[in-house]
DRENGUMI-853618 format. One record per residue: x, y, z of N, C-alpha, C in turn; residue in one letter. Coordinates in pm, whole numbers, padded with zeros to 5 digits, always signed. Example, Ala and Ser with C-alpha at 12.3 -4.5 7.8 and 13.67 -1.06 7.14 Angstrom:
! residues 2
+01319-00569+00780+01230-00450+00780+01320-00330+00780A;+01285-00225+00708+01367-00106+00714+01290+00003+00787S;
***
This chain:
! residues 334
+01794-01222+03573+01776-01251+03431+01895-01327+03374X;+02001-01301+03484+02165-01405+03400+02123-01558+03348X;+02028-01608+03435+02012-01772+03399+01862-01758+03302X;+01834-01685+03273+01706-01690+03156+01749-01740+03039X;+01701-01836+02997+01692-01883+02846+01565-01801+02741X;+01596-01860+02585+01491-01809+02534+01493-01900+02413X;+01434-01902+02311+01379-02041+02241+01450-01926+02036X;+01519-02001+01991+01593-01980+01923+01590-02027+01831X;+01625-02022+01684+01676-02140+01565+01790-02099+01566X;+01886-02204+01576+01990-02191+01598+02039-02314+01443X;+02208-02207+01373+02214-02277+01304+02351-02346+01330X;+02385-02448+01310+02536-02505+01362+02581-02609+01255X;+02742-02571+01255+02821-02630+01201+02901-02796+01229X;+02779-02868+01214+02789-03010+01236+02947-03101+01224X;+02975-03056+01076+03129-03119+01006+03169-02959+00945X;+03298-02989+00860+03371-02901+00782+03199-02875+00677X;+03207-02750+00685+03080-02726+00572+02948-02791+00570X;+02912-02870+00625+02807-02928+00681+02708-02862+00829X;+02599-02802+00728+02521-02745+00888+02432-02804+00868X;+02344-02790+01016+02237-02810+01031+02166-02701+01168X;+02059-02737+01148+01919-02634+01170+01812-02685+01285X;+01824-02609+01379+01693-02668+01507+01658-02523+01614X;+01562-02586+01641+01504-02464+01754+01524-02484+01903X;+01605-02463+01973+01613-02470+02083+01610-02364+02192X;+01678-02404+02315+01695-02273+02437+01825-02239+02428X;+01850-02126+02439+01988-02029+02393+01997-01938+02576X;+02067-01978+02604+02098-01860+02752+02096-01712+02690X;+02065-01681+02752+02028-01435+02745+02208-01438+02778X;+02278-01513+02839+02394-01423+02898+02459-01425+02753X;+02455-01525+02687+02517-01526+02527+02521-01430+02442X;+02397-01368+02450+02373-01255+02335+02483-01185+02360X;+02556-01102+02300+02637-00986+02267+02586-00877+02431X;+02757-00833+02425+02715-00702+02548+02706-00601+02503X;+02525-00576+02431+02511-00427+02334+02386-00384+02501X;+02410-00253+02465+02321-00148+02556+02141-00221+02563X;+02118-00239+02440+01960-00293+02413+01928-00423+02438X;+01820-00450+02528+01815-00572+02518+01609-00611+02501X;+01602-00632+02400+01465-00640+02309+01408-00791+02317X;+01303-00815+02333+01204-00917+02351+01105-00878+02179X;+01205-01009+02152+01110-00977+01978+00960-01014+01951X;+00867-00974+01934+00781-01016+01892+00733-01069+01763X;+00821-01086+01654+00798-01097+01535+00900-01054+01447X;+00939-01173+01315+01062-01118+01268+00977-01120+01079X;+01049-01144+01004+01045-01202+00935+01147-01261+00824X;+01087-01321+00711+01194-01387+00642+01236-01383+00529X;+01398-01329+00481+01426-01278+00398+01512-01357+00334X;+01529-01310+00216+01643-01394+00127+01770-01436+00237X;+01816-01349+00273+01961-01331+00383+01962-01428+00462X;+01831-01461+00522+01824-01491+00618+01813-01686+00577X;+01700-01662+00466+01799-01855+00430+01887-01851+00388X;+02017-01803+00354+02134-01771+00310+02222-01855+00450X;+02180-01765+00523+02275-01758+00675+02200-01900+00747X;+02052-01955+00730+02004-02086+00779+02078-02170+00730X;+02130-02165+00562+02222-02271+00532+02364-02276+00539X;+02406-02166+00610+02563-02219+00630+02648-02077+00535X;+02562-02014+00432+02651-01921+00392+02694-01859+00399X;+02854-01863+00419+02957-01795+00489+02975-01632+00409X;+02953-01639+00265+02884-01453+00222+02816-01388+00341X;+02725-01436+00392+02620-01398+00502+02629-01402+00654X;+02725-01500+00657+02759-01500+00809+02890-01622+00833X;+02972-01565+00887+03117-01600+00915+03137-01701+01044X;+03065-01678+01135+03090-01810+01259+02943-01820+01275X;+02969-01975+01307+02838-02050+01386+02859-02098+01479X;+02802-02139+01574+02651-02175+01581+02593-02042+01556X;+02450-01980+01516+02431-01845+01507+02286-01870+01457X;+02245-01777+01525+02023-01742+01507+02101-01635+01403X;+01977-01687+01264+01919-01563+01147+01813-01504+01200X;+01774-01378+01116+01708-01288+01124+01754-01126+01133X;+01724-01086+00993+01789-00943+00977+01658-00891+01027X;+01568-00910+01053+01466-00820+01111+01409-00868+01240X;+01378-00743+01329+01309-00795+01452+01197-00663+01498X;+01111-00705+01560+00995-00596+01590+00973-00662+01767X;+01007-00574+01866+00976-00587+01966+00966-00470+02071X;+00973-00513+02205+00980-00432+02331+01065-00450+02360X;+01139-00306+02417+01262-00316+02541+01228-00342+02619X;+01300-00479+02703+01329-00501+02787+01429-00446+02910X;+01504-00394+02840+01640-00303+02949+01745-00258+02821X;+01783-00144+02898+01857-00037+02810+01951+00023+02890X;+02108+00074+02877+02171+00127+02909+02229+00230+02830X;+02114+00271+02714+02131+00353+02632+02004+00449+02671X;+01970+00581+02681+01880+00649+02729+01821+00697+02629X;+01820+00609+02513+01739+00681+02372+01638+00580+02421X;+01645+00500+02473+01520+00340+02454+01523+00316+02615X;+01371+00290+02635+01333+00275+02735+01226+00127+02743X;+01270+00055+02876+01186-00040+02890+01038+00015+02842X;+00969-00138+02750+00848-00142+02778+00801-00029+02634X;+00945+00046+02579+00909+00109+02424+00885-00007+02323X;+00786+00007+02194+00831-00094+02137+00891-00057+02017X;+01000-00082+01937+01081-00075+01863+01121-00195+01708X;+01204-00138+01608+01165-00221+01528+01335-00180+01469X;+01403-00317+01447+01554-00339+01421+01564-00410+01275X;+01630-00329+01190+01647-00402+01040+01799-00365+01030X;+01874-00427+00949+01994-00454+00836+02102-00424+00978X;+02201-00331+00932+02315-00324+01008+02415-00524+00982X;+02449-00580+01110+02502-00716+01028+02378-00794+01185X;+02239-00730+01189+02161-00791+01267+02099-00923+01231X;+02119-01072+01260+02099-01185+01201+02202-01255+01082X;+02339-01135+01069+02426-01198+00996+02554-01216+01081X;+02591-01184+01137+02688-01178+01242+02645-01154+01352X;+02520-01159+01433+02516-01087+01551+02355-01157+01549X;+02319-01244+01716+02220-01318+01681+02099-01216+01625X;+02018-01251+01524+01897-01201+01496+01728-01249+01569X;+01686-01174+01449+01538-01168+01523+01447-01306+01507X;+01528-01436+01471+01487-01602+01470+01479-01624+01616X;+01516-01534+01678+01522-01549+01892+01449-01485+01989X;+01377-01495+02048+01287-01427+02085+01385-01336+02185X;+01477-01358+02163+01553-01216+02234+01666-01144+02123X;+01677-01038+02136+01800-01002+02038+01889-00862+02157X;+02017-00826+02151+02043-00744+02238+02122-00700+02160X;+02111-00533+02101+02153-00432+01958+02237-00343+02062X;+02309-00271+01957+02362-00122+01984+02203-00071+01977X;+02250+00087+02037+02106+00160+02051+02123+00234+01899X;+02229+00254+01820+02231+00280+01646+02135+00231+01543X;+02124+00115+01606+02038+00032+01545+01927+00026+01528X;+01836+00068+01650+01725+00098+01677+01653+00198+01621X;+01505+00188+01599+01437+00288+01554+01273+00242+01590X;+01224+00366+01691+01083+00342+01739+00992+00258+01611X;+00921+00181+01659+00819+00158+01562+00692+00256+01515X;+00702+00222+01391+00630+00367+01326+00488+00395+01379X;+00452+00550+01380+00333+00565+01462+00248+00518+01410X;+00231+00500+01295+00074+00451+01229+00105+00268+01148X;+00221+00173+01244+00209+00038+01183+00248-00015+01320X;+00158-00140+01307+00161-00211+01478+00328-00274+01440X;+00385-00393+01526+00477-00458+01528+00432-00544+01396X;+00322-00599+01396+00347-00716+01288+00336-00653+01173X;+00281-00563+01147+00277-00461+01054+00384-00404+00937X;+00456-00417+01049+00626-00368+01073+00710-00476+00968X;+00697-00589+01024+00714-00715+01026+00700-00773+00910X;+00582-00724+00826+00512-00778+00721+00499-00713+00629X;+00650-00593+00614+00702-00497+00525+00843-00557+00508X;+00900-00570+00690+01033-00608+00712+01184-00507+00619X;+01297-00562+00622+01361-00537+00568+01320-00523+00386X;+01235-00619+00342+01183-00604+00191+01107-00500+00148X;+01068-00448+00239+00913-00321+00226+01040-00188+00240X;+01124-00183+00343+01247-00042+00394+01326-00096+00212X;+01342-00150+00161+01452-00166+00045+01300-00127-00087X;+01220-00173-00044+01177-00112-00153+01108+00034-00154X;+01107+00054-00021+01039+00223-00059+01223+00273-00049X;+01299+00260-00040+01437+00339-00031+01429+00355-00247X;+01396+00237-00257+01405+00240-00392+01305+00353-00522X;+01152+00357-00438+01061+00435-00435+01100+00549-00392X;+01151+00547-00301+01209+00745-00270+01271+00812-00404X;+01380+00715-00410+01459+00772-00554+01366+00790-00659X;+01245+00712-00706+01215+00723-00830+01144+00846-00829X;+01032+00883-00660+01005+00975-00686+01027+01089-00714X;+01156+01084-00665+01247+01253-00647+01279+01262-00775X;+01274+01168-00895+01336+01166-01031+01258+01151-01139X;+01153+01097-01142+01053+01031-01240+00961+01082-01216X;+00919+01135-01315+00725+01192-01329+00627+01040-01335X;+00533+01116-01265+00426+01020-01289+00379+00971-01413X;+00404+01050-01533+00362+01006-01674+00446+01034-01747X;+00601+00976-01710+00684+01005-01771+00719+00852-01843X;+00659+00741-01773+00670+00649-01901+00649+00492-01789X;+00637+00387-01825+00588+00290-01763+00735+00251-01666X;+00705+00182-01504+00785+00206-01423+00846+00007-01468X;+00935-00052-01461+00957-00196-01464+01005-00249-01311X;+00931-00365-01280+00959-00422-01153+00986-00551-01194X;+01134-00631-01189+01177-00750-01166+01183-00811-01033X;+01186-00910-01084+01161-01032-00942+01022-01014-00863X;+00913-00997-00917+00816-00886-00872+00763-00966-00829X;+00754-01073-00759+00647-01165-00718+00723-01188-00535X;+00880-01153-00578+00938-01168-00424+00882-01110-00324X;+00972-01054-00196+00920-00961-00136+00938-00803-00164X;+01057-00796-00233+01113-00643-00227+01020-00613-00340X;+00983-00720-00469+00933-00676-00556+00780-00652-00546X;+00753-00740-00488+00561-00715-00457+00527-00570-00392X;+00619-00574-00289+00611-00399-00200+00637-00301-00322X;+00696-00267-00394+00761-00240-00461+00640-00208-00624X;+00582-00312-00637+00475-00293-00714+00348-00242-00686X;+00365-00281-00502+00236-00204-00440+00246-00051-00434X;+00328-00035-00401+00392+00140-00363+00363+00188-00558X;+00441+00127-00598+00432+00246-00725+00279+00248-00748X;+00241+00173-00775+00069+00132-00828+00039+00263-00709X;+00053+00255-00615-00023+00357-00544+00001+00507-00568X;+00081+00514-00571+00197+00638-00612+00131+00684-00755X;+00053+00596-00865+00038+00637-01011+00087+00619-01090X;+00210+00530-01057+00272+00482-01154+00241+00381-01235X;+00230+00349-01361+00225+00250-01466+00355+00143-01470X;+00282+00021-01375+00373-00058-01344+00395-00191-01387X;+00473-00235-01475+00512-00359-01525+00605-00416-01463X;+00579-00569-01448+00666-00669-01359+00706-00809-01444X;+00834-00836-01427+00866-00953-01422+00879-01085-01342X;+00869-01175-01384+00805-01311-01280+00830-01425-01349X;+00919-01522-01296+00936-01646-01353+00780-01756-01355X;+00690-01681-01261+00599-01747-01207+00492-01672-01291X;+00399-01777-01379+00269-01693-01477+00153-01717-01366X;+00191-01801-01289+00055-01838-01194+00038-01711-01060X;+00126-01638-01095+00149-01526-00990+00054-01386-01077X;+00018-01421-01192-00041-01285-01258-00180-01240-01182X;-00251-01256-01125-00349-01215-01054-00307-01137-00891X;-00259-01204-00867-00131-01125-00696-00054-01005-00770X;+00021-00999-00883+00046-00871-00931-00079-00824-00989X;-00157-00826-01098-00251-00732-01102-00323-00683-00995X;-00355-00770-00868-00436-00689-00764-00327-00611-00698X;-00196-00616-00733-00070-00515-00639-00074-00389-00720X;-00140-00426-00842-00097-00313-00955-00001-00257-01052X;+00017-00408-01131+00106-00442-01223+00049-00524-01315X;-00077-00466-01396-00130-00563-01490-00050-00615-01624X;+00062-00538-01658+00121-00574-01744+00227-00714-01679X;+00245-00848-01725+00339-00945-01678+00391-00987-01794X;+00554-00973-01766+00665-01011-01870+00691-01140-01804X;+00719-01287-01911+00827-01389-01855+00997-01336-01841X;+01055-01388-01755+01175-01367-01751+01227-01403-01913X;+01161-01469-01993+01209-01520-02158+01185-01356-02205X;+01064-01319-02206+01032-01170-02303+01109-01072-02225X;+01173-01028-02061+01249-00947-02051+01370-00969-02090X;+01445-01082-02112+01593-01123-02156+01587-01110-02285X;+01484-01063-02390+01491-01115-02512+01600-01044-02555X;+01674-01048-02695+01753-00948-02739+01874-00922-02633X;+01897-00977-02526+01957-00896-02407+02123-00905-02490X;+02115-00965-02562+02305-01005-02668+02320-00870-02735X;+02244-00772-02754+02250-00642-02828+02280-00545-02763X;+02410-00419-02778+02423-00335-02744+02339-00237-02681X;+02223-00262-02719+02117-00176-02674+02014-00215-02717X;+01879-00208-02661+01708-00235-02638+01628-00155-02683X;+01514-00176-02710+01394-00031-02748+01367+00041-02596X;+01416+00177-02608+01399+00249-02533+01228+00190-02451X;+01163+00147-02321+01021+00112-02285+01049+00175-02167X;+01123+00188-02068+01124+00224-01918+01144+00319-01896X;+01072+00372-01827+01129+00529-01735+01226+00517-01626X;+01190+00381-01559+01237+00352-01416+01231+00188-01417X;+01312+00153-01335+01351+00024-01329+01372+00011-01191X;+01294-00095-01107+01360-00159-01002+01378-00284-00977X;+01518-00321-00987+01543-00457-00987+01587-00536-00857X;+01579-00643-00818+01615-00748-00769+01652-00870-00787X;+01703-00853-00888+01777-00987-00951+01904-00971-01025X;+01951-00879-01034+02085-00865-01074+02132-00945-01230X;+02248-00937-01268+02307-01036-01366+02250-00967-01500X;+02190-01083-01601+02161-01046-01728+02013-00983-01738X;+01939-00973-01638+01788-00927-01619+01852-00787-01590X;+01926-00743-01502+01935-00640-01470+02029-00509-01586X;+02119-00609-01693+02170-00551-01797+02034-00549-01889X;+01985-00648-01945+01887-00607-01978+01777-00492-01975X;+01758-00490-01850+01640-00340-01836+01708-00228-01815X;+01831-00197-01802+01927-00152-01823+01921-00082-02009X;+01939-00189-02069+01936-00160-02211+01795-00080-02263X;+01700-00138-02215+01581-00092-02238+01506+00017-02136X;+01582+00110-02129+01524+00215-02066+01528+00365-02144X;+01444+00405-02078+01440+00536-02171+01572+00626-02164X;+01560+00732-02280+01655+00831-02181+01656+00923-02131X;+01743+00939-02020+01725+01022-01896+01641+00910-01789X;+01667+00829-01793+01601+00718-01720+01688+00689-01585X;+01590+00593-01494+01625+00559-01352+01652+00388-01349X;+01752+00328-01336+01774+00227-01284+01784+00181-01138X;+01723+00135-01034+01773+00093-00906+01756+00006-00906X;+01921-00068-00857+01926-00193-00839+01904-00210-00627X;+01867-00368-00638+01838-00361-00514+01876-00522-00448X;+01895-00568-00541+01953-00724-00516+02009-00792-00635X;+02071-00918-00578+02130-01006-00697+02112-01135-00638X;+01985-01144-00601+01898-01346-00654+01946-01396-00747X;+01945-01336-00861+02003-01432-01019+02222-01408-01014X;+02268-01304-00960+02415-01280-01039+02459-01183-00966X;+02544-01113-00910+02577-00985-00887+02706-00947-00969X;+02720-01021-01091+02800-00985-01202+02693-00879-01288X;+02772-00808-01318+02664-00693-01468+02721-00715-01570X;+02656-00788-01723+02726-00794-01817+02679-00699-01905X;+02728-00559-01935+02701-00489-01953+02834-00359-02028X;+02748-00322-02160+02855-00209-02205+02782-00055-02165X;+02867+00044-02134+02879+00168-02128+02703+00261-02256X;+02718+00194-02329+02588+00272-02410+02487+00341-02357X;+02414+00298-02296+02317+00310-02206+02329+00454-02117X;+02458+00451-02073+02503+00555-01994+02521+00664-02087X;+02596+00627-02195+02673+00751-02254+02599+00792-02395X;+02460+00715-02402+02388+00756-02524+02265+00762-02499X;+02232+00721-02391+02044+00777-02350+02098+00854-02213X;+02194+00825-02130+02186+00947-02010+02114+00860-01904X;+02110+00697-01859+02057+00661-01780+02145+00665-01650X;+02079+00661-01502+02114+00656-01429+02115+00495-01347X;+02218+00450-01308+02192+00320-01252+02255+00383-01080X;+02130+00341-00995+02197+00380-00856+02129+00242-00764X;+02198+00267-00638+02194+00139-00572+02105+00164-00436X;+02061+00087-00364+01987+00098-00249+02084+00042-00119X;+02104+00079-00038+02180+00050+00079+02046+00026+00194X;+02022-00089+00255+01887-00068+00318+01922-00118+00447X;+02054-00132+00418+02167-00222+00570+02228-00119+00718X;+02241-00032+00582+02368+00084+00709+02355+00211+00610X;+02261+00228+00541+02244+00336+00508+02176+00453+00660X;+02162+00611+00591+02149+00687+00715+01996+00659+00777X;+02022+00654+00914+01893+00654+00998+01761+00735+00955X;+01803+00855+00921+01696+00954+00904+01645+00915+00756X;+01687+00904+00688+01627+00850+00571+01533+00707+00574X;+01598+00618+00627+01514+00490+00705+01411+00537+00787X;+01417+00604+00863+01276+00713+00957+01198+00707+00894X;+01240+00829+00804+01135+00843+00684+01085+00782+00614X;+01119+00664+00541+01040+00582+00445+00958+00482+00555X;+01006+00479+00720+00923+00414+00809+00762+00505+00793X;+00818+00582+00790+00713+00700+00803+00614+00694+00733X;+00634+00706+00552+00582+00687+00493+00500+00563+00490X;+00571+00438+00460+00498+00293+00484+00390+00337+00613X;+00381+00358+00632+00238+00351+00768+00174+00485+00752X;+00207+00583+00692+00118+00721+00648+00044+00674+00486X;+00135+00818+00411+00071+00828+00259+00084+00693+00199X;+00226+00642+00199+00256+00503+00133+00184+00376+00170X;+00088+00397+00285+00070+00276+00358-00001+00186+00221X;+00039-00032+00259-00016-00061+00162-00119-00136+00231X;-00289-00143+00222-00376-00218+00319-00373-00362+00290X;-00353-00387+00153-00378-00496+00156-00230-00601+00179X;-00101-00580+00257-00011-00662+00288-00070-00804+00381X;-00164-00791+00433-00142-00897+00501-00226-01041+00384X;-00269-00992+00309-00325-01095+00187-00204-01121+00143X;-00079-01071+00126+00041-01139+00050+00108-01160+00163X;+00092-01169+00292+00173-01236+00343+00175-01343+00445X;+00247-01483+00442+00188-01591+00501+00254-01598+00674X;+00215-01623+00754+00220-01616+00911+00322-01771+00924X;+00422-01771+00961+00490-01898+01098+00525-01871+01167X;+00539-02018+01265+00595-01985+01358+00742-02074+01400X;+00805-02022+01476+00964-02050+01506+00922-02209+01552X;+00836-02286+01586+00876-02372+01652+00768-02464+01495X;+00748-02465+01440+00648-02531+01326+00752-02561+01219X;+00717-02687+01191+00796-02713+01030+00758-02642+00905X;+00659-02547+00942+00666-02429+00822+00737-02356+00846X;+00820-02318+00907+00913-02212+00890+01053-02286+00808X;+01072-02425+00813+01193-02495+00728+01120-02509+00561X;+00996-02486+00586+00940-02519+00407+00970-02370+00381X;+00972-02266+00456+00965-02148+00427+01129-02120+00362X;+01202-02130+00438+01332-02154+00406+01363-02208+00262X;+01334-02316+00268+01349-02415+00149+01298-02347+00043X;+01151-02299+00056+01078-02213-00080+01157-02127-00115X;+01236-02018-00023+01320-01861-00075+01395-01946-00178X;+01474-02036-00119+01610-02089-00140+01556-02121-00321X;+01465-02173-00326+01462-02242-00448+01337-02132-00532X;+01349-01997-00505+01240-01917-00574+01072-01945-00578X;+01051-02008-00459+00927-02033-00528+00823-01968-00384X;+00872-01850-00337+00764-01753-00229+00707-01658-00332X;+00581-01650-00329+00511-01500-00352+00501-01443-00255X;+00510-01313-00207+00523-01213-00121+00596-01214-00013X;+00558-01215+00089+00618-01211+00203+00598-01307+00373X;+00696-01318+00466+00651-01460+00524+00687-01379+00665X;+00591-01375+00768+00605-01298+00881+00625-01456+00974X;+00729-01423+01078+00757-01539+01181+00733-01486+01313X;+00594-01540+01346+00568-01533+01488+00691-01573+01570X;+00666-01463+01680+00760-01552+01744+00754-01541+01908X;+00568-01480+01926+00502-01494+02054+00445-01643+02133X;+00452-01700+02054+00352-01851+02035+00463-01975+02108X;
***
C-alpha cells in the first residue's frame, strides 16, 4: 500500500498569499502517521472548509493541504483496537481538514480519538448530509431542550437557510417548537416553512432597533450562526430567563453588546463546541439524529458533488459569498 495514491483537492500556495485549487493524486505515504487509516466515502461541505479552499490561514496554517472537516467511511487498517478493518465510521471537527488532510481525499488517516462508529440507524451519506452542520446543531438543540419548555415562547433561528440553520429549524419544528428564522434570502421562505419555520424575518426586521439597550422581550431561545450585530440583537430581544446559543460567526465574531440582557431579564448566552467537545455527548446527539431526532426529509435540502466536477468549485464559491440553502454532500466514490 506504500506506493498507493488517491485522488484529492489539494489546496496550494502558488506566490506569497496567492492559492490555488485542483484535484489530483496525493501518495497514502503522506497522510500523517495516525493509527486509522479510513477510505472516505463521502464528505461534505462546510463553511470551514471554503475558508481553508481559499488560503485562510484562521483555518489552516501550512499548505499544500486537502479540506474537509468531515468524512464518512471504512477502515481500511488500524493500529488502534477500538476500529477494525472493513468498520464503517464517521470523523467530524477535532483540526480534521484544517490542519491535518481532510475528508476532500478519498483517504484520510485520524487518531483513533477521533473516531466514532457510524450511527446505527443513518447510512454513511446520511451521515454526510447532516455532517459537521447537523452535530452543531443538535449540540445546540440538546441545550435548548434541557432548558426551554415546549410552550414556553417562540424558538429564533438565524442564518436559517445555511446548513447549521436549516438542521436546526428541522429539529426544533420536530421537537414542537414554534420556530422563527432569519434569512437574507426571501426566496428561501418555502424551504423554511416546509423545515418548519413559517414565521420569516429579513435580516432588516431582526436588526431593527438593534442601537437600543434593549428589545421587546419575543424569544425563549435563540440559535445563532451569524454572530456580530444579529447575534446582539436577539440577544436583546429575548425573553427572561431565556436561552441564547451561539454557534458561529459568518457575519462578525465581535459582540456589540451591553450587560442588560444578562443582569435584567436573566438570559443565558452559551456556546456550542462541535470541534473537540466530549465524545459521549457527540455519541449521543449521533444517536439521536438517526433515532427520535431523525430528519426524513434532508436529502430534499441537500445537493450531491462530486470531487472531480466543477460543481464542487461553484459550491465553494456559493458558501463563500452566502448564497447555499441547506446543505452540499461530496461524493467521493465516483
Amino acid at each position: 500500500m506504500s506506493n498507493q495514491t488517491y485522488r484529492a483537492l489539494l489546496v496550494e500556495e502558488t506566490a506569497p498569499d496567492v492559492f490555488a485549487r485542483r484535484v489530483t493524486d496525493r501518495p497514502l505515504a503522506d497522510l500523517p502517521d495516525h493509527p486509522v487509516l479510513i477510505r472516505v466515502a463521502c464528505s461534505s461541505l462546510n463553511y470551514k472548509d471554503a475558508l481553508s479552499a481559499t488560503g485562510h490561514r484562521g483555518v489552516t496554517r501550512r499548505f499544500p493541504h486537502t479540506p474537509g472537516i468531515d468524512a464518512a467511511g471504512t477502515v481500511v487498517a488500524s493500529d488502534d483496537p477500538r476500529w477494525q478493518p472493513g468498520q464503517e465510521v464517521i470523523v467530524t471537527g477535532f483540526v480534521l481538514g484544517m490542519n491535518t488532510p481532510g475528508g476532500l481525499g478519498q483517504f484520510i488517516r485520524v487518531p483513533g480519538d477521533w473516531v466514532l462508529p457510524r450511527p446505527e440507524h443513518l447510512t454513511l451519506r446520511e451521515a454526510m448530509r447532516l455532517g459537521t452542520a447537523g452535530l452543531t446543531a443538535g449540540l445546540a438543540v440538546l441545550r435548548i431542550t434541557g432548558e426551554i419548555a415546549k410552550d414556553g415562547g417562540p424558538v429564533l433561528v438565524t442564518g436559517a437557510t445555511g446548513g447549521v440553520g436549516s438542521v436546526a429549524v428541522g429539529l426544533l419544528s420536530k421537537l414542537g417548537y414554534r420556530v422563527a428564522a432569519v434569512s437574507g434570502k426571501p426566496e428561501a421562505a418555502n424551504h423554511l416553512a416546509r423545515l418548519g419555520a413559517p414565521e420569516l424575518l429579513s435580516r432588516e426586521e431582526a436588526l431593527a432597533g438593534q442601537e437600543r439597550p434593549l428589545l421587546r422581550p419575543r424569544w425563549a431561545a435563540v440559535v445563532d450562526t451569524v454572530g456580530g450585530s444579529m447575534l446582539a440583537a436577539a440577544i436583546k430581544a429575548t425573553r427572561p430567563a431565556g436561552l441564547v446559543v451561539a454557534c458561529g460567526n459568518a457575519a462578525s465574531s465581535e459582540l456589540p453588546l451591553n450587560v442588560f440582557p444578562f443582569i435584567l431579564r436573566g438570559v443565558t448566552l452559551a456556546g456550542v463546541d462541535s470541534a473537540t467537545g466530549p465524545l459521549d455527548r457527540r455519541a449521543e446527539v449521533w444517536r439521536r439524529l438517526g433515532e427520535e431526532w431523525r430528519l426524513e426529509d434532508m436529502e430534499a435540502i441537500t445537493r450531491t458533488v462530486h470531487l472531480e466536477e466543477e460543481a464542487l468549485e461553484a459550491a465553494i464559491a456559493a458558501i463563500l459569498a452566502g448564497g447555499v440553502i441547506g446543505r452540499t454532500l461530496v461524493d467521493l466514490e465516483r
